[in-house]
C-alpha positions as CSV (number, residue, x, y, z in Angstrom):
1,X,78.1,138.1,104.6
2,X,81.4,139.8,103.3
3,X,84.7,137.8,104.2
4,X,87.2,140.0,106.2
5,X,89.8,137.3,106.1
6,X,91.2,134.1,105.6
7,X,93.3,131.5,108.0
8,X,96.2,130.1,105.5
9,X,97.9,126.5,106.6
10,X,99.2,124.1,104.3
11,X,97.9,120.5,103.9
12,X,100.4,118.0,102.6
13,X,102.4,120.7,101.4
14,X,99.8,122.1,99.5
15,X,98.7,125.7,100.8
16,X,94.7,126.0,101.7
17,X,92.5,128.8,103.4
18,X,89.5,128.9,104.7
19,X,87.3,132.2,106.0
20,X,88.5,133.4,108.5
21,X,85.5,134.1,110.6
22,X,84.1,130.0,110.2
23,X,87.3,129.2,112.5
24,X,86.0,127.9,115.9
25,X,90.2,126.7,117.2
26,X,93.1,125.0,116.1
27,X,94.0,122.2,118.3
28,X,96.6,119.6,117.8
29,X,95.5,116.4,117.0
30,X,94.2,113.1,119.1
31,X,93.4,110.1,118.4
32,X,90.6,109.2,115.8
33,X,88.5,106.3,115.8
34,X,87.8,104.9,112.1
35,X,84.2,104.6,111.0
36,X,82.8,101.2,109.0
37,X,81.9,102.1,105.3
38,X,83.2,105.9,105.3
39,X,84.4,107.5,102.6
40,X,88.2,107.9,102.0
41,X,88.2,111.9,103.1
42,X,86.2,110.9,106.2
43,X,89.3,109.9,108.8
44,X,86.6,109.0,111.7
45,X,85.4,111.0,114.8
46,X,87.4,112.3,117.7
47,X,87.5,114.3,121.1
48,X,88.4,117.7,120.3
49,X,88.0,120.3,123.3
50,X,85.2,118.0,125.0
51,X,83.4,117.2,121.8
52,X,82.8,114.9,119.3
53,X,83.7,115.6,115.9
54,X,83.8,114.6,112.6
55,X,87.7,114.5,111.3
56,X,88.2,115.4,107.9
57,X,91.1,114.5,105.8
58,X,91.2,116.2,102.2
59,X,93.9,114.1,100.8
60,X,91.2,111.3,100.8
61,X,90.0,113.5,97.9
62,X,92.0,111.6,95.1
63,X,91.2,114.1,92.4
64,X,93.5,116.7,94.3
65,X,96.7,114.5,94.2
66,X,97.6,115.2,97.8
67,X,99.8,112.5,99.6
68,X,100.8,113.5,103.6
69,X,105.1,113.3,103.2
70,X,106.2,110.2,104.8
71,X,103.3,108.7,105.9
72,X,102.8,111.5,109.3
73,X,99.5,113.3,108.6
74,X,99.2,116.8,109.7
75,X,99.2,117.1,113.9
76,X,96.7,120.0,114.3
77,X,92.6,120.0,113.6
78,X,90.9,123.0,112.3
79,X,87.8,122.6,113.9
80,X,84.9,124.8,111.9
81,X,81.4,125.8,111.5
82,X,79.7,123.7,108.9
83,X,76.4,123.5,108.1
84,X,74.3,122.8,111.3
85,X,77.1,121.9,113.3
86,X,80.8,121.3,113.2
87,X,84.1,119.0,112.1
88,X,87.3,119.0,112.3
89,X,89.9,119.5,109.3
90,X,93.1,117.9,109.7
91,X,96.3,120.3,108.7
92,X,99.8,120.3,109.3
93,X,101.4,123.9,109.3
94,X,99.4,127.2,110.3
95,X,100.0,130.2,108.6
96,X,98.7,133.9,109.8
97,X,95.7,135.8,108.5
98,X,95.5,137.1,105.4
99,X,93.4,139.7,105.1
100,X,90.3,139.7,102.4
101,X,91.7,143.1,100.9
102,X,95.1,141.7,99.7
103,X,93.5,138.4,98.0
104,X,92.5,138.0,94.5
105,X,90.0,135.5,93.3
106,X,90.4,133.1,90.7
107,X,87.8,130.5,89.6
108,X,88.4,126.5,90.7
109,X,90.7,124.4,88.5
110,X,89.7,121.4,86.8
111,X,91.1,118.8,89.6
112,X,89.0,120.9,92.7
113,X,86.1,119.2,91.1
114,X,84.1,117.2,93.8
115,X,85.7,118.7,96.2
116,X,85.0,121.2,99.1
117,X,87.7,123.5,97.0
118,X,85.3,126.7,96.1
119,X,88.2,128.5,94.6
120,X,91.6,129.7,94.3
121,X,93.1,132.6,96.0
122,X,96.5,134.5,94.8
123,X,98.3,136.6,97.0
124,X,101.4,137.8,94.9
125,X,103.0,134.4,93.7
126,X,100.9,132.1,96.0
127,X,97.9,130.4,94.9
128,X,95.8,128.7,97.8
129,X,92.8,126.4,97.6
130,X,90.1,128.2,99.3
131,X,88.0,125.5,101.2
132,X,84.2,126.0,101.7
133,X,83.1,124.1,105.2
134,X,79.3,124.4,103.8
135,X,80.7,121.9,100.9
136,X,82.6,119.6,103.5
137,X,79.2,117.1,103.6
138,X,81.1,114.0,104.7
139,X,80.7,112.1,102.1
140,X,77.4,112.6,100.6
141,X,76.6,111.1,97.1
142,X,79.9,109.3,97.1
143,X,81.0,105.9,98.4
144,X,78.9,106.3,101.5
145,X,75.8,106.8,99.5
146,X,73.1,107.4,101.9
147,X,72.6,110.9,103.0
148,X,70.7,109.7,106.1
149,X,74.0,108.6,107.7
150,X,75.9,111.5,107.0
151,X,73.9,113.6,108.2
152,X,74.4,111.5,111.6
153,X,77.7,112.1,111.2
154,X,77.5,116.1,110.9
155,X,75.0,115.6,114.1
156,X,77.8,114.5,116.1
157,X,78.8,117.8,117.0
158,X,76.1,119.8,118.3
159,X,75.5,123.2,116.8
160,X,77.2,126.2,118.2
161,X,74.8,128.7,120.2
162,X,73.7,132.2,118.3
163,X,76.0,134.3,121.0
164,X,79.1,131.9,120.1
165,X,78.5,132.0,116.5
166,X,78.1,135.7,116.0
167,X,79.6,137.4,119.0
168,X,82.5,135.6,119.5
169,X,86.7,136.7,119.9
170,X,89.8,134.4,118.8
171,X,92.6,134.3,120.8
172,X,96.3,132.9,121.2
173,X,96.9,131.2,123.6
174,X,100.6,131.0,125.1
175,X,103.1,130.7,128.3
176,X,105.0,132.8,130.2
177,X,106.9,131.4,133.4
178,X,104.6,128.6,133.2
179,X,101.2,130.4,133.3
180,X,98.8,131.3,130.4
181,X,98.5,134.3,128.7
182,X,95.9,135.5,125.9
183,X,97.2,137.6,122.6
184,X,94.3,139.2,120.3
185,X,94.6,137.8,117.0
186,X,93.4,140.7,115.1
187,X,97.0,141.8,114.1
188,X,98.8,138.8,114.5
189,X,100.8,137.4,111.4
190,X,102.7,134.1,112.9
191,X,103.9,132.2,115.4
192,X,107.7,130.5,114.9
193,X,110.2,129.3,117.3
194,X,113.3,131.2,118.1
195,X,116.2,128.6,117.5
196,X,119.1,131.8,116.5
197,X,118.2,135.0,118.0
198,X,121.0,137.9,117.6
199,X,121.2,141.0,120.2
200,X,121.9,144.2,118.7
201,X,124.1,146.4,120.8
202,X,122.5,149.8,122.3
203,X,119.0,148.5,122.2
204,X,116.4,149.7,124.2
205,X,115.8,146.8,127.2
206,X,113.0,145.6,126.1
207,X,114.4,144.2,122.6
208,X,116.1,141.2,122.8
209,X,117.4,141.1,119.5
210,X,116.9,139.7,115.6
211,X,115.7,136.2,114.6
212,X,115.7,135.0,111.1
213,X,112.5,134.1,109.5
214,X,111.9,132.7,106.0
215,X,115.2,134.7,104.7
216,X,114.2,138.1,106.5
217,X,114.7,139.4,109.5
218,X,112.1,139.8,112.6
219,X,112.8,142.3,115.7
220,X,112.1,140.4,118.9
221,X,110.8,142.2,121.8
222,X,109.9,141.1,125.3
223,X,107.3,143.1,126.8
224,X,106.1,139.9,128.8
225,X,108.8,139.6,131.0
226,X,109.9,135.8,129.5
227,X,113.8,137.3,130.4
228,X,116.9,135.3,129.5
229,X,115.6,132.0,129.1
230,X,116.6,130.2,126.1
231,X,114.4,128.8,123.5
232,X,110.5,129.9,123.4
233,X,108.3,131.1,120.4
234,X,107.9,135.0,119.2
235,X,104.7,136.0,117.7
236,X,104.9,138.4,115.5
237,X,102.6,141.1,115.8
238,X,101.5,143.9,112.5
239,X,102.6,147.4,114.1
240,X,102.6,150.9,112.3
241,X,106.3,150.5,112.1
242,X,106.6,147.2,110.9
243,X,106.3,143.5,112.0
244,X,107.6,142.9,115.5
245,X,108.0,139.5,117.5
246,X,106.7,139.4,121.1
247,X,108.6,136.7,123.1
248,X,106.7,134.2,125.1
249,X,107.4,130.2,126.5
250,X,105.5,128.2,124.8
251,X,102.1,128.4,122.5
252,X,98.9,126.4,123.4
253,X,97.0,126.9,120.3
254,X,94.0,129.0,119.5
255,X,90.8,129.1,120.6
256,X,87.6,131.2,120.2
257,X,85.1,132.6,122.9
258,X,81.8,134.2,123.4
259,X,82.0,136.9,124.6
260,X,79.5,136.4,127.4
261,X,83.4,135.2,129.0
262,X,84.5,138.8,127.9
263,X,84.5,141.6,130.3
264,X,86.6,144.8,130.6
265,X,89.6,145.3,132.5
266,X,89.7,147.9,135.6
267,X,91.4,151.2,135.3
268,X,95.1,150.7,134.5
269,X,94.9,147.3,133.6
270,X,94.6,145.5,129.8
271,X,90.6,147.0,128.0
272,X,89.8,143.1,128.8
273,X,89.8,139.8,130.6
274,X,88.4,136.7,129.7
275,X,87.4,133.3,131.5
276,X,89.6,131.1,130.2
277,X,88.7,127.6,131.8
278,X,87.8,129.1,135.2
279,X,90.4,131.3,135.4
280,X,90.7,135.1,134.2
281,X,93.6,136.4,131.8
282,X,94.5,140.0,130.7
283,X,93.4,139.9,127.1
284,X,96.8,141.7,125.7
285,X,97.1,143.5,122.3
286,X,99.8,144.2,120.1
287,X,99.1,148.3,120.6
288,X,98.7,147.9,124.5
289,X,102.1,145.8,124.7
290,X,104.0,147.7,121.9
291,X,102.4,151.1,121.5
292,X,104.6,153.2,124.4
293,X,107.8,151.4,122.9
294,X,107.6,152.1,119.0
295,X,109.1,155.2,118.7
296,X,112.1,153.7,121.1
297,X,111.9,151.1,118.9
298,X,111.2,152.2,115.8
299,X,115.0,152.9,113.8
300,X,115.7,149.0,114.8
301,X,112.9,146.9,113.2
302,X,114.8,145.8,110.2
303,X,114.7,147.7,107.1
304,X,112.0,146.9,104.3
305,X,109.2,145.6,106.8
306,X,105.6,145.5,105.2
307,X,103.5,146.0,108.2
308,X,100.7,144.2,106.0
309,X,103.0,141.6,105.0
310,X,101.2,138.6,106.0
311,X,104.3,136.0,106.6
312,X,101.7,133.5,105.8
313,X,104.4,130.7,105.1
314,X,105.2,130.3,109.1
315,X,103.9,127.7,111.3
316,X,101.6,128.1,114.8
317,X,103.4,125.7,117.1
318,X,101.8,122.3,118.5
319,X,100.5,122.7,121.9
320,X,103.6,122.8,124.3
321,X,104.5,119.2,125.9
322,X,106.8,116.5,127.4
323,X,107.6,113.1,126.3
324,X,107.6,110.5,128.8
325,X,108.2,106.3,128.5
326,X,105.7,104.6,130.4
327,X,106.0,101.4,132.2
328,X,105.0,99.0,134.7
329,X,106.7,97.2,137.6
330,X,105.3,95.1,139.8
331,X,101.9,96.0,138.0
332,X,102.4,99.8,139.2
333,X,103.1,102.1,136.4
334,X,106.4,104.3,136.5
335,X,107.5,106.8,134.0
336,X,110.9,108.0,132.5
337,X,111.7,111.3,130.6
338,X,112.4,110.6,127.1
339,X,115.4,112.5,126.4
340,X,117.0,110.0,128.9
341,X,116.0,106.8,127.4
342,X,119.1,105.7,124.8
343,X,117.2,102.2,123.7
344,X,114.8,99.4,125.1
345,X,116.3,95.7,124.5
346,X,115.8,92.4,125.7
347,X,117.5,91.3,128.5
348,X,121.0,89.1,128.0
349,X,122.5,87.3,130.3
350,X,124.2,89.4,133.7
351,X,127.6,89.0,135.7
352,X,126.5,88.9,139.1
353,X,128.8,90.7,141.7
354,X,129.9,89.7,145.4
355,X,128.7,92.3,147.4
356,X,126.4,93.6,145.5
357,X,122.9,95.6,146.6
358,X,119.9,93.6,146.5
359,X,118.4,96.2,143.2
360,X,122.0,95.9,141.7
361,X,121.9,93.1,139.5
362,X,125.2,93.4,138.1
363,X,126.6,94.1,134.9
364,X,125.7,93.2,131.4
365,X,126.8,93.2,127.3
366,X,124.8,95.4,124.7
367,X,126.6,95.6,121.9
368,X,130.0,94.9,122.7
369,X,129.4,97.2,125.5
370,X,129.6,96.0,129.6
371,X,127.1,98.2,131.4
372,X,125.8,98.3,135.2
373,X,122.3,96.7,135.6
374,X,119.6,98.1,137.9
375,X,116.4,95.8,138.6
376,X,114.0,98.1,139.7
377,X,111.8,95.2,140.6
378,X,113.8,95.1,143.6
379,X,114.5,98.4,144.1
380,X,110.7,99.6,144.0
381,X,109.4,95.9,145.6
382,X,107.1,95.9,148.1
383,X,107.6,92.4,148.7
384,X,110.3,90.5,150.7
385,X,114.1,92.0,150.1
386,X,115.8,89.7,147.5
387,X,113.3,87.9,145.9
388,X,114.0,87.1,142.7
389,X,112.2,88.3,140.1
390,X,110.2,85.5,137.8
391,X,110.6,86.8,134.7
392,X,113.8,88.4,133.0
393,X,111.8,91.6,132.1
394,X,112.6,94.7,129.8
395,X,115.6,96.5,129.8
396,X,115.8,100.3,129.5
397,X,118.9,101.5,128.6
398,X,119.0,105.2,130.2
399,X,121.6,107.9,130.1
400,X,122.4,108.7,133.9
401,X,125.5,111.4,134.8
402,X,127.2,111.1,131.4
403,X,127.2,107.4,131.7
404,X,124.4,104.4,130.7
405,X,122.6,101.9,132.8
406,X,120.3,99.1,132.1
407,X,117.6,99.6,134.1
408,X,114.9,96.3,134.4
409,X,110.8,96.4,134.2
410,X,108.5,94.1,133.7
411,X,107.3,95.5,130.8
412,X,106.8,98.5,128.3
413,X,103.9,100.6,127.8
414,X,104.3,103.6,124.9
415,X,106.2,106.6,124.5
416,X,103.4,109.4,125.8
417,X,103.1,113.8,125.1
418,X,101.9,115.1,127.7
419,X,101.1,118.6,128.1
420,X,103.4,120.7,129.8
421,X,100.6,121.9,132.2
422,X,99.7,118.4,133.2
423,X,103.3,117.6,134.7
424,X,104.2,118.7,138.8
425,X,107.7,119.1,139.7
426,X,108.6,117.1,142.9
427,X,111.6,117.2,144.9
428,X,111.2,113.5,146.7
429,X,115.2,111.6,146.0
430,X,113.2,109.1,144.0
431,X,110.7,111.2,141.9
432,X,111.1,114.4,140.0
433,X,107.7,114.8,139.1
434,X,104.0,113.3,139.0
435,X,102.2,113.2,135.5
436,X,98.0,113.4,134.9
437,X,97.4,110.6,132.8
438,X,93.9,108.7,132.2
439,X,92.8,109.9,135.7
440,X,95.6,108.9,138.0
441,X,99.1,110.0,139.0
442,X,102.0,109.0,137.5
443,X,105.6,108.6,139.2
444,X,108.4,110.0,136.9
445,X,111.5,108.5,138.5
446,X,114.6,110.5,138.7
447,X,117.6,108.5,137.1
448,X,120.5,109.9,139.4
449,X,117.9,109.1,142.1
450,X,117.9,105.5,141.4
451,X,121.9,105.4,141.7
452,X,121.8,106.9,144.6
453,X,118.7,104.5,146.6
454,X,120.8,101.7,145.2
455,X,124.3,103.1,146.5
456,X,122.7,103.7,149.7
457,X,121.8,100.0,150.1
458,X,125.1,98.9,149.5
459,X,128.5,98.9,150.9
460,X,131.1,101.5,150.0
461,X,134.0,100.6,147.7
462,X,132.3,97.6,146.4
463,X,133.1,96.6,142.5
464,X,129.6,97.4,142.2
465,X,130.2,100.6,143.2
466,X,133.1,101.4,140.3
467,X,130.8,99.8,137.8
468,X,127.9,102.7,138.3
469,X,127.4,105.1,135.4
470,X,130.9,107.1,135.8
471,X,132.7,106.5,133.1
472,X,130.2,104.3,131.2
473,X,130.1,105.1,127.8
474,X,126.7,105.1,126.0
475,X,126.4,101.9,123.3
């Protein structure tokens, strides 16, 4: 079967590519479970899109030299088709596709020996290790040493169906306003977030403006409707004119369907829709989003554009989420956003205040610092008002209108992602939002909320009152 292209990414710096057309999805990474007695390039098995897979690592490969910077391995999973089933490939950044035409081959170098390295690729100055998924067996021969339990391993991921393996499209997925969108990938080159975009005066409205990429310049359009709001991703699409950037939210990963979930649009709307976890999306292409606008836009894509330039050293963003710190009071499990936490420490000793509400537990030292104290073991009890709690607890240290409070839980849990589309915006004077987490509903508490229920509990002009967050410098 002849190769019409190639997904580029790097792993541990190191740029690899594999065919193109033995891509299943790219999905970021989740947590693997070692295996006894594996090999060093086998990481372990994990849940990727429902399924069990087989995670490989290449830098287990010793021969190739490859050491992940820092000790963070790569956060997304290649997941391919590999022999009678599939696995997972572990890689950090995601480059576009290159296309099989503007490759040249070059044999395997000495150090790709024993390795699933088949050969080399060069594309101008860049030489890539072109991986072989058929040679990715696990283990076999090596320290593992009996085939019979690799081949349990391969197993682990059932093997995809005929209609999925040979009729099949690949799609970006992305946000707009919060709802999911699909972009063909046939002529789509990379995927980068906008940190410094430029307007250009007298454009056409539906340019909003130049971002720098990899010392050149990319025109950023917005046919999507994403409007004025700051930050997002442009994906940058290969037009007749040029490369172009197409503005959207956020960028869930990609993923490839059969196209039994295919079917085409109505009159008017996108050529196709697809059923994208029960729900159907316009499938929207570079020429159906761009095509009416190119000759408007034409004299403003920046001078010296290759439209078959692949861009290849970009990155496809991890799926978009939130951070949240989980933890428990009262044995019922509260959540924070992490941009507000400053610092957890250990509770030290607390000047108590006369009049004081029942959750305000005074004020306290960090660090040379005197800062108000909130015990939201009384604030959130459900037992008697007052009691005392029996233990002194965790304090959270969280950055509340400009100021800091140390806010007291029984305990820690973790720091948590969570995907963007698993988080509900509330309006309740306690809760800003409810999180999906291991099957249950999460409270995420909303720090000037908590001022406020404790203010309201209290008297006014109190010295507990001055000692809130106004004017409380963060430690």
């Amino acid at each position: 079967m002849t190769v019409q292209g190639f997904l580029t990414f790097d792993i541990a710096g190191t740029p690899f590519a594999v065919p193109a057309d033995r891509v299943e999805e790219v999905a970021e990474a989740t947590r693997t479970t070692r295996l006894p007695f594996a090999p060093p390039q086998v990481e372990g098995l994990a849940t990727v899109g429902g399924r069990i897979l087989p995670v490989l690592d290449v830098t287990g490969y010793r021969s190739l030299g490859l050491v992940w910077a820092g000790g963070r391995r790569g956060g997304l999973l290649i997941v391919l088709r590999a022999g009678a089933g599939l696995l997972a490939l572990r890689a950090g950044r995601i480059g576009g596709t290159l296309p099989a035409g503007r490759v040249t081959h070059a044999g395997a170098e000495p150090e790709d020996g024993g390795t699933p390295v088949a050969r080399r690729l060069r594309h101008g100055g860049l030489s890539l290790r072109l991986l072989d998924p058929d040679r990715m067996e696990l283990g076999r021969g090596a320290v593992l040493g009996r085939p019979s339990d690799v081949d349990a391993l391969t197993a682990a991921a059932d093997p995809p169906a005929p209609s999925r393996e040979r009729a099949s499209v690949r799609l970006l997925m992305v946000e707009v306003a919060g709802r999911p969108q699909a972009l063909e990938m046939a002529d789509l080159l990379l995927v980068f977030p906008l940190a410094d975009l430029r307007p250009l005066p007298n454009a056409p409205a539906i340019i909003r403006g130049v971002a720098p990429v990899r010392k050149r310049s990319i025109l950023v359009t917005d046919p999507l409707g994403v409007g004025d709001r700051p930050g997002g991703y442009a994906a940058v699409l290969r037009t007749r004119r040029g490369p172009v950037g197409v503005r959207v939210d956020g960028v869930r990963g990609v993923v490839r369907l059969p196209l039994d979930r295919v079917r085409a649009g109505e009159a008017g709307a996108p050529a196709q829709v697809v059923d994208h976890d029960g729900t159907w999306l316009d499938v929207r292409s570079g020429a159906r989003m761009l095509g009416d606008h190119l000759d408007d836009i034409g004299g403003f894509i920046p001078a010296g554009g290759d439209p078959d330039d692949d861009l290849a050293d970009s990155r496809l963003p991890r799926r978009f989420y939130r951070r949240f710190l989980t933890f428990v009071v009262e044995a019922r499990v509260y959540a924070l956003e992490f941009e507000a936490v400053r610092r957890v420490v250990e509770p030290s000793d607390r000047l108590r205040l006369p009049q004081g509400a029942e959750s305000f537990d005074g004020l306290t030292d960090v660090d040379g610092r005197i800062l108000p104290v909130l015990d939201l073991r009384r604030l959130l009890s459900q037992g008697p008002a007052g009691a005392a709690p029996a233990t002194p607890g965790i304090a959270i240290l969280v950055e509340i209108g400009g100021g800091t409070v140390a806010v007291i839980a029984d305990g820690i849990q973790r720091i948590r992602k969570i995907a963007a589309e698993d988080v509900d915006p509330l309006s309740d004077r306690l809760t800003a939002a409810v999180i999906r987490l291991d099957n249950a509903l999460i409270p995420v508490l909303r720090p000037e909320g908590l001022t406020a229920a404790s203010s309201a509990a209290r008297s006014g002009g109190t010295a507990a009152t001055r000692a809130l967050p106004a004017g409380t410098s963060a430690p």
